[in-house]
C-alpha positions as CSV (number, residue, x, y, z in Angstrom):
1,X,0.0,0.0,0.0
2,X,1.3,3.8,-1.2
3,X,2.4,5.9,1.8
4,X,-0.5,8.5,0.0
5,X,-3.0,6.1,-0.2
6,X,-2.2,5.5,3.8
7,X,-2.3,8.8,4.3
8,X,-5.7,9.4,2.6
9,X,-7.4,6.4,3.9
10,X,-6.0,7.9,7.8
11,X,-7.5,11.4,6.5
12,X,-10.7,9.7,5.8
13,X,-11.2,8.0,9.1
14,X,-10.8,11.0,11.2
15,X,-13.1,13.1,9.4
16,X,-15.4,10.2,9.9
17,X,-15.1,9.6,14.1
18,X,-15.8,13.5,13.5
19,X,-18.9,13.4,11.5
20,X,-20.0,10.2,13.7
21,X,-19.6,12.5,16.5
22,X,-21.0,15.4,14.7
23,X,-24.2,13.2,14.3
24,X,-24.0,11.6,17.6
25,X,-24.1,15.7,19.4
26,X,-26.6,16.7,16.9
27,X,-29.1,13.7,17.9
28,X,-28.4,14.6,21.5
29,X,-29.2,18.3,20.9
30,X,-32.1,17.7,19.5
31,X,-33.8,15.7,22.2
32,X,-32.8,18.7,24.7
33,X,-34.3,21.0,22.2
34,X,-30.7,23.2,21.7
35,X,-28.9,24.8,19.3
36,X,-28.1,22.4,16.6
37,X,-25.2,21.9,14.4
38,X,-26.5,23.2,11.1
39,X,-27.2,20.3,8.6
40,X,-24.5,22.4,5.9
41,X,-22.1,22.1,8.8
42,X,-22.9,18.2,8.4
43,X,-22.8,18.0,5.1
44,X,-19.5,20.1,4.6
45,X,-17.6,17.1,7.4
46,X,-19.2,14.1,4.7
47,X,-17.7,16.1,1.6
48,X,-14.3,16.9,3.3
49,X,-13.9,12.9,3.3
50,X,-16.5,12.1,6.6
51,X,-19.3,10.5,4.3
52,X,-18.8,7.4,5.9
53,X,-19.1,8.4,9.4
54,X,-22.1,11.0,8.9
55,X,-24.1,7.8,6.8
56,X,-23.3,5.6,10.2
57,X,-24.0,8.2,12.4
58,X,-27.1,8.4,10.6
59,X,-28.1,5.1,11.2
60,X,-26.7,4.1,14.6
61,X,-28.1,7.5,16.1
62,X,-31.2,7.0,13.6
63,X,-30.8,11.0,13.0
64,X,-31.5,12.4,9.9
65,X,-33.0,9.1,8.4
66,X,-36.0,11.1,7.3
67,X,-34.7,13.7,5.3
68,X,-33.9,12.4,1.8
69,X,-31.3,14.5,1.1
70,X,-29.3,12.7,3.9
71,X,-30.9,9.5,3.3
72,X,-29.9,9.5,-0.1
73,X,-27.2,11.9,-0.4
74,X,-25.0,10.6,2.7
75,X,-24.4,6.7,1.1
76,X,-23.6,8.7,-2.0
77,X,-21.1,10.9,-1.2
78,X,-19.5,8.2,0.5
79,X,-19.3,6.1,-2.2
80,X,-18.2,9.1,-4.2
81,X,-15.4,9.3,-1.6
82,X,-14.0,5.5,-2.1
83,X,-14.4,5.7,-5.4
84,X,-11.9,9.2,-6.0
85,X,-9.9,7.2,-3.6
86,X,-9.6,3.9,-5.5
87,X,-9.0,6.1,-9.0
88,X,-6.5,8.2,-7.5
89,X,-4.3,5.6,-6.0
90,X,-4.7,2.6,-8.5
């Protein structure tokens, strides 16, 4: 394995424990009825390389699951993400 492809799989996983966190604080947030992380603040953390962690965030903290733009938009900008990955480093 590439020391760059390393390096951008590591990228990747932090800014996913961050948008699993991101969703994680959001969901708890909204239960106490506080301020809330704006969704473009999500979706900004899934396009910077956190698309997997905001999609299993989504699902584990079963936040966000009713909007279609995450529903839908979340599995594909992580698969966007694997797949720039994969063409870059192949």
């Amino acid at each position: 394995m590439s020391e760059g492809l390393k390096l951008a799989l590591m990228y990747m996983a932090v800014m996913s424990v961050i948008g699993f966190g991101a969703m994680g604080i959001d969901k708890m947030k909204a239960k106490a009825d506080a301020w809330r992380i704006p969704e473009k603040t999500l979706f900004g953390i899934a396009f910077a390389g956190g698309g997997a962690g905001i999609w299993l965030g989504m699902e584990v903290f079963r936040h966000k699951t009713k909007h279609w733009y995450f529903k839908y938009g979340a599995p594909v900008i992580c698969l966007l993400e694997l797949i720039a990955v994969c063409y870059l480093f192949s």
